[in-house]
C-alpha positions as CSV (number, residue, x, y, z in Angstrom):
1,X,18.6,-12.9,-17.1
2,X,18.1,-13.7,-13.3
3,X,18.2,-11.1,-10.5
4,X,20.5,-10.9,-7.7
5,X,17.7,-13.3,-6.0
6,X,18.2,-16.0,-8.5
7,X,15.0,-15.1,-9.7
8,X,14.7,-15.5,-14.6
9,X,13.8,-12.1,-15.4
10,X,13.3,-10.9,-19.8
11,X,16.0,-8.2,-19.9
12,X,12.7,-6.8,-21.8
13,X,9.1,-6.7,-21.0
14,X,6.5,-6.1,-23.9
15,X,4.1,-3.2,-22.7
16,X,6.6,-2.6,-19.9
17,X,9.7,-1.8,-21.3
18,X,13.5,-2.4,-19.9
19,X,13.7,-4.1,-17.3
20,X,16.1,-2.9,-14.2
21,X,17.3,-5.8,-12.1
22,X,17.0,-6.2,-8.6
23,X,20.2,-5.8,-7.1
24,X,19.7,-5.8,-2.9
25,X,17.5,-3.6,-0.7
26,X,20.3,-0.9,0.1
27,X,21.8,-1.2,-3.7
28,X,20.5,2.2,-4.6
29,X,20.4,4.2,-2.0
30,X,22.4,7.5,-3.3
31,X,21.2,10.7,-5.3
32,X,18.4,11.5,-6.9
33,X,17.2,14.2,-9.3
34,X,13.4,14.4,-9.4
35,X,11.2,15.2,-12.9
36,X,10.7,18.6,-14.2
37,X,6.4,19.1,-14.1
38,X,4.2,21.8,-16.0
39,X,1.2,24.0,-14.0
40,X,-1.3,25.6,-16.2
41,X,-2.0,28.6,-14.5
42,X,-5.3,30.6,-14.3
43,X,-6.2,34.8,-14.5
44,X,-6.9,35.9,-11.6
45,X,-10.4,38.0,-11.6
46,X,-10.7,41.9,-11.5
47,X,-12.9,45.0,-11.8
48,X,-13.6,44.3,-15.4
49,X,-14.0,40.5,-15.9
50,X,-14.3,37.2,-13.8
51,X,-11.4,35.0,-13.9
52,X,-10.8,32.0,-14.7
53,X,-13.6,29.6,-12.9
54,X,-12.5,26.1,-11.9
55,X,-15.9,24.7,-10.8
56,X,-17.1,23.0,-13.5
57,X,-20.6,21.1,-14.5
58,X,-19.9,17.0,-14.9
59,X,-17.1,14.7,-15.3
60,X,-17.6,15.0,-18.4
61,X,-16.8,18.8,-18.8
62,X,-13.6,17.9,-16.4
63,X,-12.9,15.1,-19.5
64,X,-13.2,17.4,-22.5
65,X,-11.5,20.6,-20.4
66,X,-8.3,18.0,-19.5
67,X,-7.9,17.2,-23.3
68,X,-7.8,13.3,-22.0
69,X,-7.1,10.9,-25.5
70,X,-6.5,7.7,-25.9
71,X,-2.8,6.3,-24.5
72,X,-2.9,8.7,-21.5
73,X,-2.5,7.7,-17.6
74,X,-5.5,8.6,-15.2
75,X,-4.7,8.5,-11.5
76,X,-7.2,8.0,-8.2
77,X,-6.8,6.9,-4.6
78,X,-8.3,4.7,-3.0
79,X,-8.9,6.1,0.7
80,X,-12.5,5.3,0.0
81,X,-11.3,1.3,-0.5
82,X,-14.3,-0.7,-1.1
83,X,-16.4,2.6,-0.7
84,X,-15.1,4.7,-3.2
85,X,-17.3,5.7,-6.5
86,X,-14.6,7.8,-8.0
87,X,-12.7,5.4,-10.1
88,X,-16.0,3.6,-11.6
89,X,-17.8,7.3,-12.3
90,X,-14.9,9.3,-14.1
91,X,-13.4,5.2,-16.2
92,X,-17.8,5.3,-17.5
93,X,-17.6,8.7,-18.6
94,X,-14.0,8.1,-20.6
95,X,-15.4,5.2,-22.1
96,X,-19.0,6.3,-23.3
97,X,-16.4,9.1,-24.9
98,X,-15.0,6.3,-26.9
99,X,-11.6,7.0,-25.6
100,X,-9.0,3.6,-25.4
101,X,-5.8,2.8,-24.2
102,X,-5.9,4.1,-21.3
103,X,-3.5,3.6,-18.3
104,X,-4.9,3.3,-15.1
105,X,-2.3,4.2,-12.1
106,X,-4.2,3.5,-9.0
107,X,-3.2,3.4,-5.5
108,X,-5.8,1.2,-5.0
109,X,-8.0,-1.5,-6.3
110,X,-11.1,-3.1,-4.7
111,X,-14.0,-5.6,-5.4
112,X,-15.8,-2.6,-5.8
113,X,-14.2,-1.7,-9.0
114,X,-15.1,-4.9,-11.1
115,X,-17.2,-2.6,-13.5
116,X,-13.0,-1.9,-15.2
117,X,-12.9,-5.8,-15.9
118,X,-15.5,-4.7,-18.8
119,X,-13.3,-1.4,-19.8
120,X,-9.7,-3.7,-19.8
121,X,-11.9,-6.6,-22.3
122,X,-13.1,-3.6,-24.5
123,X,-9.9,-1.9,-24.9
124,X,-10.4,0.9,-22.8
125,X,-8.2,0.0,-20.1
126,X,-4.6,-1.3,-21.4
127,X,-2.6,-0.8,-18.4
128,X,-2.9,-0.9,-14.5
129,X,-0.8,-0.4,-11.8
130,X,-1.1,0.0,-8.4
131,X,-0.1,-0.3,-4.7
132,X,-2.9,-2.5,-3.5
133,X,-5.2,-4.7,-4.8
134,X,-7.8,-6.8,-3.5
135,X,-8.9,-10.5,-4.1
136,X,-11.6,-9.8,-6.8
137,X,-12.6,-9.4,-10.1
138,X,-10.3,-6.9,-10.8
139,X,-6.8,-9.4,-9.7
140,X,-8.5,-12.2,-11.5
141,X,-8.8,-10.5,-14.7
142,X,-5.5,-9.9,-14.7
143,X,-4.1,-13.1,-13.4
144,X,-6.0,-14.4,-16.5
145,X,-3.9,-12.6,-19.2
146,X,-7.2,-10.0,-20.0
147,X,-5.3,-7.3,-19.3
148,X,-2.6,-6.4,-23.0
149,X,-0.5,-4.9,-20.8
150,X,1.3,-6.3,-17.7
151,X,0.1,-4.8,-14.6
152,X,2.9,-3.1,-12.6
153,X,2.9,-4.0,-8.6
154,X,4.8,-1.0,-6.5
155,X,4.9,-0.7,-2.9
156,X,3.0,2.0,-0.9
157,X,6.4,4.1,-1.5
158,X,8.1,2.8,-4.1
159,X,4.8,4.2,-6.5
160,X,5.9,8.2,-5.1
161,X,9.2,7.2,-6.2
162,X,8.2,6.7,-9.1
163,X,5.8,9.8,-9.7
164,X,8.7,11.9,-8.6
165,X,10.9,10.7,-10.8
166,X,8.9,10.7,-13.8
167,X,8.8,6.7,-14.2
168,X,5.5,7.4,-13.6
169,X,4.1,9.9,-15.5
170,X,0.0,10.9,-14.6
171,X,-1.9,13.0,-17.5
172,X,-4.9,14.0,-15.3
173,X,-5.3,13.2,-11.7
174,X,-9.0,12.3,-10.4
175,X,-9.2,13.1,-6.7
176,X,-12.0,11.9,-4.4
177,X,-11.9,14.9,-2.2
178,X,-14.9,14.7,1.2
179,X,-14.6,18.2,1.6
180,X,-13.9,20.6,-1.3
181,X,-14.0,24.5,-1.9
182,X,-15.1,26.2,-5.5
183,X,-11.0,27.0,-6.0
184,X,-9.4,23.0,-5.1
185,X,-9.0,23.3,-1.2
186,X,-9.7,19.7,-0.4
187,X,-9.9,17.7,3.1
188,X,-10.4,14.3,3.5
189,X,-12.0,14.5,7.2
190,X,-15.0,16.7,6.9
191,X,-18.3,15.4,4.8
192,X,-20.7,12.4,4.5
193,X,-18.1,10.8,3.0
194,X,-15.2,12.0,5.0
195,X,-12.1,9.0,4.9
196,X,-9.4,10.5,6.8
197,X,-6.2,11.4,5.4
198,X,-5.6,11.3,1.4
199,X,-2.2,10.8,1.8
200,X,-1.0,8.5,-1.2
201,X,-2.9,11.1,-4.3
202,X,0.0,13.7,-2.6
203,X,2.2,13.2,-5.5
204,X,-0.6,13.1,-8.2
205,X,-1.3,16.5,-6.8
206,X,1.8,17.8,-7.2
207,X,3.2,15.7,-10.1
208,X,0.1,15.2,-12.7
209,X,0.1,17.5,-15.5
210,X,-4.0,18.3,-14.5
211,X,-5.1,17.2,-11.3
212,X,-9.3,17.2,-11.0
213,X,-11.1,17.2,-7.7
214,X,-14.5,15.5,-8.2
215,X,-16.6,16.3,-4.0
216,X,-19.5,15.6,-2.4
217,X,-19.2,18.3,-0.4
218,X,-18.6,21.5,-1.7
219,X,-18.1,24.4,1.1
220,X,-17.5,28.0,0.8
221,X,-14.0,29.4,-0.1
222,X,-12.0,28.3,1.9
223,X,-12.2,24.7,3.2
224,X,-10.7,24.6,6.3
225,X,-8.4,22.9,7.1
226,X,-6.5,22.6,3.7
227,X,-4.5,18.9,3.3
228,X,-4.2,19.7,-0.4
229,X,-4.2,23.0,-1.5
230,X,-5.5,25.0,-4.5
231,X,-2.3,25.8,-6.4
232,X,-2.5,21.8,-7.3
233,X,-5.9,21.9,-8.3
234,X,-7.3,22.9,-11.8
235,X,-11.1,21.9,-11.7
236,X,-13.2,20.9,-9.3
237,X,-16.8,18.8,-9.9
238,X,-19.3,18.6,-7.4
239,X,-21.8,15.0,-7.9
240,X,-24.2,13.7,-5.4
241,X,-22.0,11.3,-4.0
242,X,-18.1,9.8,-4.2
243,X,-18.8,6.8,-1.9
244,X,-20.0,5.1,0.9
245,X,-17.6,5.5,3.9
246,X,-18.5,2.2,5.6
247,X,-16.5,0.0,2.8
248,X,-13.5,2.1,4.5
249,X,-14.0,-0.9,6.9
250,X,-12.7,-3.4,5.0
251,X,-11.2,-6.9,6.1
252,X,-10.6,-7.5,9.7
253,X,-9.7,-4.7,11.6
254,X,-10.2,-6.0,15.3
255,X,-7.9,-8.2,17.4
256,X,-8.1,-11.6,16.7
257,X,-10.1,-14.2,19.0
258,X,-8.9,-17.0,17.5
259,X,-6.6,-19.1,19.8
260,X,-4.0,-20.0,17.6
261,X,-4.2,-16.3,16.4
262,X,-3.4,-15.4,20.1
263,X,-0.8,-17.8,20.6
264,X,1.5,-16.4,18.0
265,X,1.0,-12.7,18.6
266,X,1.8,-13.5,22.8
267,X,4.9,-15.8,21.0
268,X,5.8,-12.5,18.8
269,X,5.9,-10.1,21.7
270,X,7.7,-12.4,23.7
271,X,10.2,-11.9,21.0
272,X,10.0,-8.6,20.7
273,X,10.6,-8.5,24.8
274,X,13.4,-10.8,24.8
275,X,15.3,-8.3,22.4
276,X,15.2,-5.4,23.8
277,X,13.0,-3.4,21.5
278,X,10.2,-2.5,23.6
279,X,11.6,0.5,25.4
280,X,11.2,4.0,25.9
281,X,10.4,5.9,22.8
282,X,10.1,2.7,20.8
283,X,8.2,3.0,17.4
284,X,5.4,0.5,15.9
285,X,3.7,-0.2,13.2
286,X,1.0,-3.4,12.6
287,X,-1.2,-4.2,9.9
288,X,-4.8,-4.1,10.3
289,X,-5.4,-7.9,10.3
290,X,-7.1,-9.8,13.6
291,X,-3.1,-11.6,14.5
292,X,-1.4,-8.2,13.8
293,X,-3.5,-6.3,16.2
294,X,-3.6,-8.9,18.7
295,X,0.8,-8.7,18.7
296,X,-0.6,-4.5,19.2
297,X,-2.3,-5.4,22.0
298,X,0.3,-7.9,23.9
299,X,2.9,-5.1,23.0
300,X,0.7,-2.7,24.6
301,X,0.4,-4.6,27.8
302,X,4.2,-4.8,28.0
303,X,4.4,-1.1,27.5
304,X,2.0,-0.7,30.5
305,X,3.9,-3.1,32.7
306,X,6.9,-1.0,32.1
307,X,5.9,2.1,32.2
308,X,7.0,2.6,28.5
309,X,6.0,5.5,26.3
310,X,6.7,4.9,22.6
311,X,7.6,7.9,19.8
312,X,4.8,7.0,17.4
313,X,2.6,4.4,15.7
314,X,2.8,4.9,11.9
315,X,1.3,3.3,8.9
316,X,-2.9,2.8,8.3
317,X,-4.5,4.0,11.3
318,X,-7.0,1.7,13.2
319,X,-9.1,2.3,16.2
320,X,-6.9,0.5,18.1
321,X,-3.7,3.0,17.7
322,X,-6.0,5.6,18.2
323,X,-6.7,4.1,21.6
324,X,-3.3,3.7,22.5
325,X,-2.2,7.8,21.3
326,X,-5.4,8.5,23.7
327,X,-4.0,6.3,26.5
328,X,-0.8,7.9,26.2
329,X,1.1,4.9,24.9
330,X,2.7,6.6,21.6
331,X,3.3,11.1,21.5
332,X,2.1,11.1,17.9
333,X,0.7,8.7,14.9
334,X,1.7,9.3,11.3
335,X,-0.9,8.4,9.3
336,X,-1.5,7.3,5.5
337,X,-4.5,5.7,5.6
338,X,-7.7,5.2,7.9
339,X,-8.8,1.6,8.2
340,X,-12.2,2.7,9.9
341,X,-14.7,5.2,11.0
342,X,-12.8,6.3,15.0
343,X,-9.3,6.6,13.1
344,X,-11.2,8.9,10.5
345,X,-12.3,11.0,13.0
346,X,-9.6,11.3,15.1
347,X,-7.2,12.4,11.9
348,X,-9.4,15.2,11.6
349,X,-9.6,16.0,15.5
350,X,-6.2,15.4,16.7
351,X,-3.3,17.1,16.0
352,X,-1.1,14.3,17.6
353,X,-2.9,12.2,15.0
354,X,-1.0,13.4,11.6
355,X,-0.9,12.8,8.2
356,X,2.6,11.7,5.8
357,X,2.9,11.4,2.3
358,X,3.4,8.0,0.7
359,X,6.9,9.5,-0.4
360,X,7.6,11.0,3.4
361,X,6.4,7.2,4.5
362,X,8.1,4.7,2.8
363,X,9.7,6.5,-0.8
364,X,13.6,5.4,-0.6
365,X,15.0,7.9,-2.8
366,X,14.3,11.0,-0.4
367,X,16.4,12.6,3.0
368,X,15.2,9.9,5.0
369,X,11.2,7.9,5.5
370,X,9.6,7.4,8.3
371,X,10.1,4.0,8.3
372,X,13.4,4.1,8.6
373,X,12.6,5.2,12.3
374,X,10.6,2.4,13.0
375,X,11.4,-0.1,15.6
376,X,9.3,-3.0,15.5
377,X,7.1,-4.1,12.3
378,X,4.6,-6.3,12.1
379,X,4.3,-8.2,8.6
380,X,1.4,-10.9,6.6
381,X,2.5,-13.5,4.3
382,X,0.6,-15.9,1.7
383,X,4.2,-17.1,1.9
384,X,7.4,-17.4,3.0
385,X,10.5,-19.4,1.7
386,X,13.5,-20.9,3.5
387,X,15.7,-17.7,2.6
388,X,13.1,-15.6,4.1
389,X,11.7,-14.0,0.7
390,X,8.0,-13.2,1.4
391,X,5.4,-13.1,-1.1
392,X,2.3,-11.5,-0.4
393,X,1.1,-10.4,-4.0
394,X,0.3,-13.8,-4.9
395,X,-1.4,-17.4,-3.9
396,X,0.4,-20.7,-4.2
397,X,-1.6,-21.2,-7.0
398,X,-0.4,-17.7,-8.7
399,X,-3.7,-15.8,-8.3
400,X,-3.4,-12.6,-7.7
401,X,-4.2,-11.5,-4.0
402,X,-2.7,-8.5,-3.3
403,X,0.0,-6.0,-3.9
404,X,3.0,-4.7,-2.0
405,X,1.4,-2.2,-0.1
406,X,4.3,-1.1,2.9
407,X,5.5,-4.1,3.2
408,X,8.6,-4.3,1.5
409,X,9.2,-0.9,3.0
410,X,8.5,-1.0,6.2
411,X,11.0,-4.4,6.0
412,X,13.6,-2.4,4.4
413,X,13.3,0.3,7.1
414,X,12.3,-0.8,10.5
415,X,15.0,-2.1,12.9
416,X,12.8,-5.4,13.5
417,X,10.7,-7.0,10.7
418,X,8.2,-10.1,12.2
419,X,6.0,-12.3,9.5
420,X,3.4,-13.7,11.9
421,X,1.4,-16.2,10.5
422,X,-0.2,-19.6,11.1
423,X,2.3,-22.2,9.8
424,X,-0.5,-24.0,7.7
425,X,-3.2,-21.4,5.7
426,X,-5.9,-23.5,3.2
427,X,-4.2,-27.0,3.7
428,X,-1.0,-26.2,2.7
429,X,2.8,-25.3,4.3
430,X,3.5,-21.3,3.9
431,X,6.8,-22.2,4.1
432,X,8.5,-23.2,0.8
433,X,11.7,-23.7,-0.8
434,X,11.3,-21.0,-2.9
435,X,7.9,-18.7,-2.8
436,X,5.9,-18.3,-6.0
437,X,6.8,-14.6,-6.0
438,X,9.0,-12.5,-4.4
439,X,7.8,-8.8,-2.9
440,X,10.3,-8.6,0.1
441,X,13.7,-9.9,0.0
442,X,14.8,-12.3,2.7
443,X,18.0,-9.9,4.0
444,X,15.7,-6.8,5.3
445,X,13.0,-10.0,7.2
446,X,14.1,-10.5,10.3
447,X,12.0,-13.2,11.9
448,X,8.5,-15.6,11.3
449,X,6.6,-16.2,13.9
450,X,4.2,-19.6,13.6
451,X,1.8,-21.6,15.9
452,X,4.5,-24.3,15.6
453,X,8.1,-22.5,16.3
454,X,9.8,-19.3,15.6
455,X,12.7,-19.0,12.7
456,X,15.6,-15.8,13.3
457,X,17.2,-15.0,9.9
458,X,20.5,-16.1,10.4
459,X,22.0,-12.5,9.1
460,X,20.7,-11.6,12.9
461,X,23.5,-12.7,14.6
462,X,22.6,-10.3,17.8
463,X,18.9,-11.4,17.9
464,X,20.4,-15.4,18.3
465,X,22.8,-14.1,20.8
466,X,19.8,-12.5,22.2
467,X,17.9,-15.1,22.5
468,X,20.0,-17.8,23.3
469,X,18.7,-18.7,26.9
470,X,15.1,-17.9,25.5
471,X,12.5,-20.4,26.2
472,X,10.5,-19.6,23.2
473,X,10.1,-21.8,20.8
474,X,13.2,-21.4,18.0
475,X,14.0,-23.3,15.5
476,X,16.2,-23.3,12.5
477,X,13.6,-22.7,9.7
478,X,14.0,-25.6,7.4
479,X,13.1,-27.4,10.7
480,X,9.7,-25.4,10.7
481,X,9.2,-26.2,7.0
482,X,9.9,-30.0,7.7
483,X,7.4,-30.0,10.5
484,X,4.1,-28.4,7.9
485,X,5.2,-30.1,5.1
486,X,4.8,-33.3,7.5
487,X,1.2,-32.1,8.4
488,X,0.2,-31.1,5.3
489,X,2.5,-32.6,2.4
490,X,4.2,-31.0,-0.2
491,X,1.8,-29.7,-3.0
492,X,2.3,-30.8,-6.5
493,X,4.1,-27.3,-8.2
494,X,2.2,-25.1,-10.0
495,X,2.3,-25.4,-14.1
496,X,2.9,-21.7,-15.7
497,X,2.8,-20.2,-19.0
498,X,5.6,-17.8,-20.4
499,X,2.6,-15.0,-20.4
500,X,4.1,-12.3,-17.9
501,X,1.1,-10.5,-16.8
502,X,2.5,-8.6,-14.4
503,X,5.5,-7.0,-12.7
504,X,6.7,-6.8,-9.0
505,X,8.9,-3.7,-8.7
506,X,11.0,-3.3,-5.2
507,X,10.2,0.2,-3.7
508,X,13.6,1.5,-5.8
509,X,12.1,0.6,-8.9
510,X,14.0,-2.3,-10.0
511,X,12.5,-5.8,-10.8
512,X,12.8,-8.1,-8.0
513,X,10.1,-11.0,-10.0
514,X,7.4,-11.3,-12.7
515,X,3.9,-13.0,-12.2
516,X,3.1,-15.2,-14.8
517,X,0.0,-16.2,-16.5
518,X,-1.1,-19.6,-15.0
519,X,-1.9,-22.5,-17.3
């Protein structure tokens, strides 16, 4: 069958199951009834006998005491990102137990989790999905068909969706907690390996049927402050170490000094100018690449020149926005990640600095997420297509780079969504008839932003109208796409085999594509 996008879609997956078309951004927007869960409880302790102790020896006790077997779903975050020793330490112990099939729902995966590539080609690990993934050992295993099971991509709030609803279903939760109390009272700001807000395991914590915090940094009762508190906790395990917070710092997290780099982020907040969006309490969110931050800072300038103070800044939380909540520039950050060492510190100093759920972020199936108060977003591509669909989960050549994260989110949400990126990347066009995979749908991206022009969606009638007398450079986008397929030529199409090894879910849950196996 073929989604509303056009795009051939098995009405049945193997090792996924039915498949749910994608039928439009706003298609299922309506009620919602979220999954019934079960708490073990504990005795408390009295005169006569201690109670029930939750501080436990090893991993391997936490193992045994969860009852974990083969076929069940293991959760972890990934806060740490290229730091973390979490995942690695708790997948060895599961399979030196001899325990298979197991389902690994992570929020995150890095290049410093290639010791699972060995656990998927023994059997341990049948299943994967996440939120993000890196380029890395990890993506290429599974763009190679090792993994039996096709890995499913979600978005930074479509995967809270899911946990809430029970789509999802965790077994036993494995929290990487930098500060952690004898009774589950876990921070993520205090400790050697302190990363800031854990704000995507929220749902684990509340959802999984056993939720273990394994700490570094085990303080007397009670931690202080609490970000996730006891009641979800049923074991804590105290090792020498869950990771090294400088791979927090992962990728670039600086503005850019690259000239073309500059030249599209001053072109973007010309655009952003022109149509009226930067104002008083306007709203912003960036990603943490070099362009991204360097749109930040132009933006940030305009705000100065006008004397503009904006509601928030939201998403992952660089040094940069912490700068501008200093300098007065935004009242308030909401925060789901730290992308380095000042933002970590700040989210545990700053009470203008605050942290949000995945599902308060970007989950559509709740009262209302913060991104649908955004303003202005600021969006990657590896590419774009002449409809305005945006991959970002895989190459040209259909490797496996990366995962929804917020992007289809924050798209859906924000009142303007921008794609900045150079119009040529490795020697070839991002702009293509159709991209190799879809993660955001064309109707909720706005405009692209290139070294070479700038393309409106043509569903924005009041940002043409807008910009009608503009002297930036606009252009109808199959114009763009004529001028870098002229500078680079048009690549001979990639050759695919009918292996689907993995699935792109919109933040709703429904299908919007299917990666398949390269030949």
């Amino acid at each position: 069958m073929k989604n509303i996008l056009g795009r051939e879609i098995p009405e049945f997956i193997e090792g996924y199951g039915q498949v749910k078309p994608f039928k439009g951004a706003y298609a299922s927007i309506d009620s919602r009834t979220r999954t019934t869960i079960t708490r073990r409880s504990v005795k408390p302790g009295n005169k006569l006998e201690s109670g029930d102790a939750k501080l436990l020896a090893s991993i391997e006790e936490a193992v045994e005491k969860t009852g974990l077997k083969d076929g069940m779903t293991v959760s972890f975050h990934h806060h740490l990102r290229n730091g973390d020793y979490v995942t690695n330490m708790v997948m060895k112990v599961i399979a030196d137990k001899g325990i298979k099939d197991i389902h690994v729902a992570a929020t995150g995966i890095f290049a410093c989790h290639e010791p699972l590539v060995e656990y998927i080609k023994s059997g341990v690990i049948t299943a994967i999905s996440v939120n993000y993934i890196s380029p890395g050992p990890v993506a290429k295993a599974i763009t190679k068909g090792l993994l039996p099971k096709p890995a499913v991509f979600r978005s930074h709030g479509g995967r809270p969706r899911a946990v809430e609803a029970g789509d999802l279903h965790v077994d036993v939760a494995f929290i990487a907690a930098p500060c952690c109390d004898d009774y589950g009272n876990i921070n993520g700001t205090q400790g050697k390996s302190a990363c800031g807000v854990l704000s995507y395991i929220y749902p684990d914590a509340q959802y999984a049927d056993q939720v273990v915090a394994v700490t570094d940094n085990l303080v007397p009762y009670p931690a202080c402050p609490i970000e996730i508190s006891q009641d979800f906790v049923d074991y804590v395990v105290a090792v020498d170490s869950i990771g090294d917070p400088n791979g927090i710092v992962s990728g670039t997290t600086k503005v850019t000094s690259d000239p073309i780099g500059l030249k599209i982020a001053a072109a973007a907040a010309e655009l952003i100018d022109a149509t009226g969006y930067i104002k008083e309490g306007m709203s912003c969110q960036t990603g943490a690449g070099g362009t991204s931050l360097a749109v930040a800072a132009e933006i940030k300038k305009r705000m100065q020149a006008k004397g503009v103070v904006g509601s928030f800044g939201a998403g992952g939380i660089t040094a940069y926005f912490v700068e501008m909540l200093n300098e007065g520039l935004f009242r308030a950050l909401f925060d789901v990640q730290d992308f380095d060492l000042v933002s970590v510190a700040s989210a545990g100093s700053n009470p203008k600095h605050m942290a949000m759920s995945g599902s308060l972020y970007g989950n559509p199936h709740n009262c209302g997420p913060v991104v649908n108060n955004l303003d202005i977003m600021i969006l990657g591509a590896t590419e774009i297509d002449t409809d305005f669909n945006v991959n970002v989960v895989t190459g040209s050549d259909g490797t496996i780079m990366g995962a929804s994260g917020g992007h289809n989110d924050t798209a859906a949400g924000s009142k303007i969504s921008i794609v900045v990126t150079n119009l040529l990347k490795g020697r070839l066009c991002v702009l293509r008839d159709h991209v190799t995979t879809v993660t955001s749908p064309g109707e909720t991206i706005d405009a692209l932003v290139t070294d070479r022009g700038i393309a409106i969606n043509p569903r924005r009638t009041d940002l043409l109208e807008k910009l009608k007398d503009s002297k930036l450079p606009i252009m109808d986008i199959r114009k763009l796409k004529e001028i870098g397929d002229k500078l680079a030529g048009k690549p001979d199409p990639i050759e695919f085999t009918d292996r689907i090894v993995g699935v792109v879910e919109y933040r709703d849950g429904t299908v919007i594509d299917v990666v398949r196996q390269p030949k």
